[in-house]
Structure formats: C-alpha cells, structure tokens
Backbone as a printed PyTorch tensor [residue, N CA C, xyz], in Angstrom:
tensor([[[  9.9370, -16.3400,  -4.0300],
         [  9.3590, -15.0370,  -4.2840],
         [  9.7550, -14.5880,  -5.6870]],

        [[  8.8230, -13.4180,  -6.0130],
         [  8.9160, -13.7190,  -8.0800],
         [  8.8810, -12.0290,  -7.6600]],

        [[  9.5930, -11.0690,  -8.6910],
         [  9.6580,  -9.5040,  -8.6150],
         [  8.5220,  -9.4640,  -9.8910]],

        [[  7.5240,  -8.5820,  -9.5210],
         [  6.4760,  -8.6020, -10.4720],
         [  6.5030,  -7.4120, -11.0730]],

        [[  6.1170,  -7.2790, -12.4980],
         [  5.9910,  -5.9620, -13.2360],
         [  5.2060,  -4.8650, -12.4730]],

        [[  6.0150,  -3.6650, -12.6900],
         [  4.5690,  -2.6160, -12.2010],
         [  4.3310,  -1.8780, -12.9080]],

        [[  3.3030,  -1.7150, -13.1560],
         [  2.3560,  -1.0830, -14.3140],
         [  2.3780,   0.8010, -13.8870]],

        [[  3.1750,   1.2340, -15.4230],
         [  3.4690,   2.1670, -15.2600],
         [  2.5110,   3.3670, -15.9940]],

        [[  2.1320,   4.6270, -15.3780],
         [  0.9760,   5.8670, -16.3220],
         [  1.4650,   5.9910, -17.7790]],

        [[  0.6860,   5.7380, -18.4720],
         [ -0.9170,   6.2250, -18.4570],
         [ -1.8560,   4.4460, -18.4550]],

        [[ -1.0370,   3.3670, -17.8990],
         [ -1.6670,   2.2890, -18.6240],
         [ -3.3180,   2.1800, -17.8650]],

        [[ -3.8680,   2.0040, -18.5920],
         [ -5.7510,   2.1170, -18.4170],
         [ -5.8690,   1.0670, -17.0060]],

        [[ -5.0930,  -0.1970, -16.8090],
         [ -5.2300,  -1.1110, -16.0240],
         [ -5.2130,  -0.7530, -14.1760]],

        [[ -4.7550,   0.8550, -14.3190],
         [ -3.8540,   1.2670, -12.6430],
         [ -5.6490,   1.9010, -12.7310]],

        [[ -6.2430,   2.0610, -13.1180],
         [ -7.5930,   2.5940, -12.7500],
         [ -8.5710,   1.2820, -12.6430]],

        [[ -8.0460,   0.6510, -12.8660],
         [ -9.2670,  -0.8430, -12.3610],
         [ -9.5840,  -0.5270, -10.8490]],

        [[-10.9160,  -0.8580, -11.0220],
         [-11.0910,  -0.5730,  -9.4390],
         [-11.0510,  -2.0300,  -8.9070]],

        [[-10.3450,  -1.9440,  -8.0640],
         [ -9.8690,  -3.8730,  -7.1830],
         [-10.8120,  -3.9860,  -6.1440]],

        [[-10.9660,  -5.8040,  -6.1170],
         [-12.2230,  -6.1660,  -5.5940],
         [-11.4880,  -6.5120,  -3.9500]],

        [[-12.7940,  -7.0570,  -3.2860],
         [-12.3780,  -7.2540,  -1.8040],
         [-11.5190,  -8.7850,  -1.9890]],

        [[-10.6530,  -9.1180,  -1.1550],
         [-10.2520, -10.4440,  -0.9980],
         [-11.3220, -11.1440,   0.0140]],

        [[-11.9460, -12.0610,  -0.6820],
         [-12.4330, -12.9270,   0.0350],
         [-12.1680, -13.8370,   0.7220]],

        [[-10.7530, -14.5760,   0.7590],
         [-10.0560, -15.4480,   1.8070],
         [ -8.5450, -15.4090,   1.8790]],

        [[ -7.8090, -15.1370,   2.9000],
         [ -6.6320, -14.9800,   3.1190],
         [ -5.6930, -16.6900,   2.8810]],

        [[ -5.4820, -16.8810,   1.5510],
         [ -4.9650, -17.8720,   1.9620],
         [ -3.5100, -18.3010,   1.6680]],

        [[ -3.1030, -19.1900,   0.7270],
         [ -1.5920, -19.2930,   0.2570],
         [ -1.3820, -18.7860,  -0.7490]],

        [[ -2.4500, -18.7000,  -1.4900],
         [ -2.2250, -17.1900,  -2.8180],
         [ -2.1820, -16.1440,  -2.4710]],

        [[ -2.7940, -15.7670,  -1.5610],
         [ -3.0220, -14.3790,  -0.8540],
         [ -1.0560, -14.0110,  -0.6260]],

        [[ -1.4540, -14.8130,   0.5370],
         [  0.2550, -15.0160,   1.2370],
         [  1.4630, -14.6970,  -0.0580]],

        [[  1.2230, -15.3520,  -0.4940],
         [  2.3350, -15.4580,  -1.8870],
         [  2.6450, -14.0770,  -2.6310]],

        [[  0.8960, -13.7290,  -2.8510],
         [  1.6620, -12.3430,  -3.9770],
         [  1.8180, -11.0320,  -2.7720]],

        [[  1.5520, -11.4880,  -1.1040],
         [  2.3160, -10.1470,  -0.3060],
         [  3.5830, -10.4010,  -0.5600]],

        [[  3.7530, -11.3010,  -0.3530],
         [  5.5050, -11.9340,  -0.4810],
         [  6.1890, -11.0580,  -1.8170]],

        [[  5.6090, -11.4580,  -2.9080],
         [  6.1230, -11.1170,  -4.3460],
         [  5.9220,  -9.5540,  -3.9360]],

        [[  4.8370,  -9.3340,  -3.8280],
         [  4.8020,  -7.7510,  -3.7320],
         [  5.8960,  -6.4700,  -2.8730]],

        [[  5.9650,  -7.5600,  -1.2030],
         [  7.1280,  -7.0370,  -1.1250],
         [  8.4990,  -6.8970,  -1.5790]],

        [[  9.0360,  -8.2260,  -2.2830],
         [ 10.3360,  -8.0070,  -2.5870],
         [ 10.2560,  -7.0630,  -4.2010]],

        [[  9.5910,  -6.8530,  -5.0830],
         [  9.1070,  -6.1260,  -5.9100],
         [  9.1610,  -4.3770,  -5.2380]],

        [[  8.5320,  -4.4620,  -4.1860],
         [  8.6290,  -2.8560,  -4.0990],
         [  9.7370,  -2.7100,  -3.5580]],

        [[ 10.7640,  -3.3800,  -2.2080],
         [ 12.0230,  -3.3560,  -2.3120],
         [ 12.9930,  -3.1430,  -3.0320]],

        [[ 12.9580,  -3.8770,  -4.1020],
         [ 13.5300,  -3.6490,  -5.2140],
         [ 13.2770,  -2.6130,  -6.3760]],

        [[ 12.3120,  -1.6590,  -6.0840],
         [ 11.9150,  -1.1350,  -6.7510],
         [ 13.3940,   0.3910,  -6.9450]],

        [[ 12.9210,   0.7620,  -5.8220],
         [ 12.9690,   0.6390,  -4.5870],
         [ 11.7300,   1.3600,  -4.5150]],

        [[ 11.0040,   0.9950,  -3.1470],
         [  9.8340,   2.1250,  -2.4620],
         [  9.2740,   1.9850,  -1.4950]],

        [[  8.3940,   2.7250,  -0.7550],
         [  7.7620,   2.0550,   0.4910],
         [  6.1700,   1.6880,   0.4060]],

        [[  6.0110,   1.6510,  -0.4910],
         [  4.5260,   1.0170,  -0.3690],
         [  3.9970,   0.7990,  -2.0670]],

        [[  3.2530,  -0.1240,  -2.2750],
         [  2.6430,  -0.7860,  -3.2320],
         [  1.4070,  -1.1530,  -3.7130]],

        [[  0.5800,  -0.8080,  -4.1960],
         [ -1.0410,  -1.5900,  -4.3770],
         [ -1.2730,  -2.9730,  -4.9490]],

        [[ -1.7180,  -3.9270,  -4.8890],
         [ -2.0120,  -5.0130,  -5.9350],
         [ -2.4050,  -4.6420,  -7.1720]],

        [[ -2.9300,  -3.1830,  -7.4590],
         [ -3.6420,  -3.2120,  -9.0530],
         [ -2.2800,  -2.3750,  -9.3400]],

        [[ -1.1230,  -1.6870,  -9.0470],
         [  0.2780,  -1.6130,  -9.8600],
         [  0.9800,  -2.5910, -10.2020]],

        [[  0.7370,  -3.7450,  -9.7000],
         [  0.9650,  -5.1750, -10.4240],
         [  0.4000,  -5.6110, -10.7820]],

        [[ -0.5590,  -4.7750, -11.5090],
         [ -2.3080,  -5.4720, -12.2690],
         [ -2.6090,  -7.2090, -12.0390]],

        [[ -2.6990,  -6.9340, -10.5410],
         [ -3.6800,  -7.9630,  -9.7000],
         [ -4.8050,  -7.0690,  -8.8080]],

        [[ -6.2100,  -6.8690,  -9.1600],
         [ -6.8750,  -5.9600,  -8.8140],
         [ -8.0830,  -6.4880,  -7.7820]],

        [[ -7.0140,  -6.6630,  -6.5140],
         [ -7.4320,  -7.0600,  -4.9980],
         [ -6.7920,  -5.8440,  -4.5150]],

        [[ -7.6790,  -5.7800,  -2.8170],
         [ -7.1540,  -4.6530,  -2.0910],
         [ -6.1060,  -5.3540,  -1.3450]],

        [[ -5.4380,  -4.9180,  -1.5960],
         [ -4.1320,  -5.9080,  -0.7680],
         [ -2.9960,  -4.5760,  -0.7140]],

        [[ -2.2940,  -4.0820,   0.3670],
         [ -1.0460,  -3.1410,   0.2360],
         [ -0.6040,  -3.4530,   1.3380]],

        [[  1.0880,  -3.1730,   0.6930],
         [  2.3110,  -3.5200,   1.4190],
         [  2.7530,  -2.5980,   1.6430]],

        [[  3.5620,  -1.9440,   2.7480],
         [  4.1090,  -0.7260,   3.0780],
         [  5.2440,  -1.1580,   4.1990]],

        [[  6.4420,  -0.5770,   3.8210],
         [  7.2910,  -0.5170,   4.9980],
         [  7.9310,   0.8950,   4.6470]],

        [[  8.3080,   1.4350,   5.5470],
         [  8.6410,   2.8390,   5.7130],
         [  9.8920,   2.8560,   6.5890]],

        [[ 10.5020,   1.6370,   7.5620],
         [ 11.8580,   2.1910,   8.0550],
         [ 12.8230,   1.6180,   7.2120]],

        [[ 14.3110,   1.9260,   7.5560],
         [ 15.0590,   2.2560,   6.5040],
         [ 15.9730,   1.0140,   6.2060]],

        [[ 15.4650,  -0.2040,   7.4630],
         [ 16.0880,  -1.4080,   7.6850],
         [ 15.2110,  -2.5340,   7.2440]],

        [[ 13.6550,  -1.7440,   6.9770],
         [ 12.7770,  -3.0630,   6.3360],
         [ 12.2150,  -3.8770,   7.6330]],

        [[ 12.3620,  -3.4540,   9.3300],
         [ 12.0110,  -4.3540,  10.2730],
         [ 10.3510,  -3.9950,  10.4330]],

        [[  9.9210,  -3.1240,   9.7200],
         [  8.3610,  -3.1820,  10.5440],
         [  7.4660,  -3.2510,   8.6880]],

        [[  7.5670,  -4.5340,   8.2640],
         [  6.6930,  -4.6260,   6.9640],
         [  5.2190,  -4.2410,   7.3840]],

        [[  4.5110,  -3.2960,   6.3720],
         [  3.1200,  -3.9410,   6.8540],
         [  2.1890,  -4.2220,   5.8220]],

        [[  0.4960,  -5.0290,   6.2300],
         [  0.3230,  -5.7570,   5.0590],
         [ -0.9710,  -5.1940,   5.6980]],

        [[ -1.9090,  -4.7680,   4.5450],
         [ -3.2330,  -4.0710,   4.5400],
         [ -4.4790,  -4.8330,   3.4670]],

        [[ -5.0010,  -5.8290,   4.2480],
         [ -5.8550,  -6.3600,   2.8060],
         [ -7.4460,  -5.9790,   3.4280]],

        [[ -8.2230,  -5.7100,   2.2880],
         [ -9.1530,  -5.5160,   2.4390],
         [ -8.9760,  -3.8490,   3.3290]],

        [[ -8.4160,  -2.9940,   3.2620],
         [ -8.1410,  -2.2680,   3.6390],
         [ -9.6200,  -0.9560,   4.1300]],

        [[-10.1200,  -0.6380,   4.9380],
         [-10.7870,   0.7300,   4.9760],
         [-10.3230,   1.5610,   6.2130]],

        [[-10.1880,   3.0310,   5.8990],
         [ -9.6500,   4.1800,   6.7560],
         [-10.6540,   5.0490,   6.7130]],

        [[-10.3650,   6.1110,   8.3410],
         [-11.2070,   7.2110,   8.1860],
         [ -9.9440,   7.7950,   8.9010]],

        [[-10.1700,   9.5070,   8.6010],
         [ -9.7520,  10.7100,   8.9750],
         [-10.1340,  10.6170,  10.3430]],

        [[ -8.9740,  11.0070,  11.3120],
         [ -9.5600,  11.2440,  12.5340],
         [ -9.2300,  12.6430,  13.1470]],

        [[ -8.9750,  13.8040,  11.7390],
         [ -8.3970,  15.0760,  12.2740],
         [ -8.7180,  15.9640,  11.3000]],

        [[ -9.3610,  16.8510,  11.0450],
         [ -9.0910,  17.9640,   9.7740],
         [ -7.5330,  18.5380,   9.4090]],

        [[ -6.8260,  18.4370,  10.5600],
         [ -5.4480,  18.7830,  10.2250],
         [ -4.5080,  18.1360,   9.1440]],

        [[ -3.7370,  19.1510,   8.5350],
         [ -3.3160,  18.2250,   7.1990],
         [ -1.8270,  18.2410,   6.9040]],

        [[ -0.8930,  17.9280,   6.8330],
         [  0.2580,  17.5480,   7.1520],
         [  0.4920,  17.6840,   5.2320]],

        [[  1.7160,  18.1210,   4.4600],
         [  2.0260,  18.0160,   3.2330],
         [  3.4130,  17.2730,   3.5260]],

        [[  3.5700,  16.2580,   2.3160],
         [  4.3240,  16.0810,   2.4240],
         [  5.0470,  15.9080,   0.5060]],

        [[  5.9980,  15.5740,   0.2500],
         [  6.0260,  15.5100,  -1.2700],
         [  6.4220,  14.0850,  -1.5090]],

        [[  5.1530,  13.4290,  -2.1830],
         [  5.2180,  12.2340,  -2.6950],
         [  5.6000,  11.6810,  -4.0320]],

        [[  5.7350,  10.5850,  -3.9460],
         [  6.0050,  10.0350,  -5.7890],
         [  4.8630,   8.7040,  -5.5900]],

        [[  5.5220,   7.8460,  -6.4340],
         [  4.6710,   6.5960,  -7.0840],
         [  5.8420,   5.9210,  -7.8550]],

        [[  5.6760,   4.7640,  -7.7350],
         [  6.3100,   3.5420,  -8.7250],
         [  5.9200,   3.6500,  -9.6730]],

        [[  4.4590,   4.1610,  -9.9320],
         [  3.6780,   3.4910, -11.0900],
         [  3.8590,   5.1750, -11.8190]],

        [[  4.3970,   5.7190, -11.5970],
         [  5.0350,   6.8160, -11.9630],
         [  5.9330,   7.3340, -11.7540]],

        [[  7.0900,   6.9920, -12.0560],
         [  8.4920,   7.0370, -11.8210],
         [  9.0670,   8.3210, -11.9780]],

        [[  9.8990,   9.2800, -11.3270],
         [ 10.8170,  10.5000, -11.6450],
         [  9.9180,  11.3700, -11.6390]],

        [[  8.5460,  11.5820, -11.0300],
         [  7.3790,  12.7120, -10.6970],
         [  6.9820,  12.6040,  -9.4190]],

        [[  6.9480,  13.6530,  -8.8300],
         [  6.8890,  13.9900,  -7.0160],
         [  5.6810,  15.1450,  -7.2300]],

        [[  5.4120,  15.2680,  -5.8880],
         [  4.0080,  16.1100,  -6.1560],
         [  4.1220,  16.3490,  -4.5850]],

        [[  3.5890,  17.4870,  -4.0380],
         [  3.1070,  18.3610,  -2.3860],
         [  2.1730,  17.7850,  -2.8460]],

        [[  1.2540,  16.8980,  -1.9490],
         [ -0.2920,  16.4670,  -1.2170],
         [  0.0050,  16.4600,   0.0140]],

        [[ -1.5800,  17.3220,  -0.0120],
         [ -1.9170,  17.3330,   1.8730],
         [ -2.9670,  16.0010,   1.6770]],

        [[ -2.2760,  15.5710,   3.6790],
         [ -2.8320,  14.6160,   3.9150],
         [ -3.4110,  14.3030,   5.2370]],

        [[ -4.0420,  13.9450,   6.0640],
         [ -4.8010,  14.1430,   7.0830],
         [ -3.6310,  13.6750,   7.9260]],

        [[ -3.3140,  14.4480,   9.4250],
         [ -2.1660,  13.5810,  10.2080],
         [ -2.3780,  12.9060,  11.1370]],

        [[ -3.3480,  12.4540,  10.8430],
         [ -4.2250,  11.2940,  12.2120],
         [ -5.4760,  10.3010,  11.3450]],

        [[ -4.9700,   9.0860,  11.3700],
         [ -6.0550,   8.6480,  10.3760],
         [ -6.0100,   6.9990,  10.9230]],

        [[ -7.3430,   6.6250,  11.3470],
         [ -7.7970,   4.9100,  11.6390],
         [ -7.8980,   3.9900,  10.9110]],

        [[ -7.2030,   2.9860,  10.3890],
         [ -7.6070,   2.2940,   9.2790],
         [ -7.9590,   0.7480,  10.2430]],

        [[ -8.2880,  -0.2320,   9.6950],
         [ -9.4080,  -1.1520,  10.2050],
         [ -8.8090,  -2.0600,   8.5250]],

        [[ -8.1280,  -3.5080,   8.6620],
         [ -7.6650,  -4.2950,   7.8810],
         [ -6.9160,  -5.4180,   8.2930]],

        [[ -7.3390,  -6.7820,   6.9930],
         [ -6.9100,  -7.8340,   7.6080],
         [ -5.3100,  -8.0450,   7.6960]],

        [[ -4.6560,  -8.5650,   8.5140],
         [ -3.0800,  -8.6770,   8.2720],
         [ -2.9240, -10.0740,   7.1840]],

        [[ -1.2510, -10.6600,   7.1890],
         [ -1.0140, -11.5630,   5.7000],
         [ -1.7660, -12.9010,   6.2680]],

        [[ -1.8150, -12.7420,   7.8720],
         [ -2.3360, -14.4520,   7.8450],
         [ -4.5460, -14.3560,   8.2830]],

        [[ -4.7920, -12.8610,   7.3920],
         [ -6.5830, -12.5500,   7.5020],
         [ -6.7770, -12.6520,   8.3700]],

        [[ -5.8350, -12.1010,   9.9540],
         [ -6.6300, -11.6420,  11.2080],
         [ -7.1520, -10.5710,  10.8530]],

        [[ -7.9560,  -9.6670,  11.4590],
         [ -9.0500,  -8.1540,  11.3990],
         [ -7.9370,  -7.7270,  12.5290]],

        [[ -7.2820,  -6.2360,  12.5030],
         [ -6.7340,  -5.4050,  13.4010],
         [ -7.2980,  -4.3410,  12.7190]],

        [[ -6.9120,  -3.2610,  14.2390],
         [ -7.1320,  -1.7430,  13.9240],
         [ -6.0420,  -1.4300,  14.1920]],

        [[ -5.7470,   0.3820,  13.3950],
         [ -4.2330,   1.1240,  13.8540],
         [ -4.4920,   1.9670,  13.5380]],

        [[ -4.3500,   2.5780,  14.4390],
         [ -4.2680,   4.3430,  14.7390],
         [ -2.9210,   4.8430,  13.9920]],

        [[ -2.9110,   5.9370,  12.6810],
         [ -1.7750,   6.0130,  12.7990],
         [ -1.4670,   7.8090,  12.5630]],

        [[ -0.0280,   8.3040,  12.5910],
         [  0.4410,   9.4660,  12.4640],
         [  1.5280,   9.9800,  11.6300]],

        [[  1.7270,  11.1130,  11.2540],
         [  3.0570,  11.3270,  10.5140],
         [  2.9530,  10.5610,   9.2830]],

        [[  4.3490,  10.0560,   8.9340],
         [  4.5600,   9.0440,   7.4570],
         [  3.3720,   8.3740,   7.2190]],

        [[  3.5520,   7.8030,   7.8250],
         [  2.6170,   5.8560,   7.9230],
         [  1.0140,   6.4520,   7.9830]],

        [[  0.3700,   7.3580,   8.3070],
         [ -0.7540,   8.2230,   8.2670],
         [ -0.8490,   8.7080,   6.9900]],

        [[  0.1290,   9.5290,   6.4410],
         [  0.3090,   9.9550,   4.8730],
         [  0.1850,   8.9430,   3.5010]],

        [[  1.3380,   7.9590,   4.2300],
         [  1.2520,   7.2490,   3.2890],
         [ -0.5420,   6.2390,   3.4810]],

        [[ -0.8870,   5.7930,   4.2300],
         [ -2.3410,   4.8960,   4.5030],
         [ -3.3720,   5.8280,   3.7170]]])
C-alpha cells in the first residue's frame, strides 16, 4: 500500500468531475487500499478518488474509532429519504484547519458497488448518513 498525495484548495483538479468505474478489478482494489491507508494517516474518515487526483467515483469511509467497519463506495448514487436535516460541523482533507455547520439529510439510501464490484444497498442514519 502507497500513502497518496491529497490535493489541497484552491487546486483546479478537486473540481474534475470523476467518471464511473467501469470494472472492479486489481487496480480498482489497489488504489481503495492506498486510499485507505492515506486517509488514516491523514488522519480522517472519508476520502474521494479526485482528492488524490484519480477522477473515478470510488470513496472510502470509516467512521469508528478502531477502523473495524471500513467502507468502500464505487460508482456511488444516493437519494434523500427524509426532508429532516441534522447539522453537523464538518472539515475536509482537501482543506485542512477549516470546519463549517452543513445541514444534511438524516436518512439517506445510497445504492453502490463494494471493493470486490458486488451492487449493495444501505440505508443509512446519523454520521455515516452525513457523511454519504
């Protein structure tokens, strides 16, 4: 596993809009890998492929405090399943030492392949809702 640069504001590259992954395979596999130990080390809980200006939908997220529930979002799409909106105060890697209150929906479905390109769904709430 390789700790990859993350591309920090204002660089023009964090606005690339990233394409779909078309096959889950040992490259795929590889830069979740890199990506996670990269945002670990960052430290943080979640990551995009285009903050490591690789501009696939690919995101890594773990949110408990031991690292046991990684999760891996490729090809990623969500919908709102609540008007209710939960604030919470966020940051960014790709913007370091700036936090910000965003409201965020507290019930939200996302529909994405996992690291080995099965298709699952997950309902989710709270954090893991905020952060998705």
């Amino acid at each position: 596993m390789a700790i990859l640069n993350i591309l920090e504001f204002p660089d023009p590259r964090l606005r690339t809009i990233a394409k779909p992954v078309a096959v889950v395979d040992d490259e795929v596999r590889q830069l979740v890998d890199d990506m996670f130990e990269t945002m670990y080390e960052a430290p943080g809980i979640g990551l995009a492929a285009t903050q490591v200006n690789v501009h696939k939908r690919i995101v890594v997220m773990a949110l408990s405090e031991d690292r046991t529930e990684p999760r891996v979002f490729i090809n990623p799409e969500f919908e709102s399943l609540t008007d209710e909106m939960d604030q919470y105060q966020e940051g960014c890697l790709s913007v370091p030492g700036f936090y910000e209150n965003v409201d965020r929906p507290q019930k939200v479905k996302i529909k994405a392949l996992d690291r080995d390109g099965k298709p699952y769904e997950l309902i989710a709430e709270g954090l893991l809702a905020v952060c998705i």
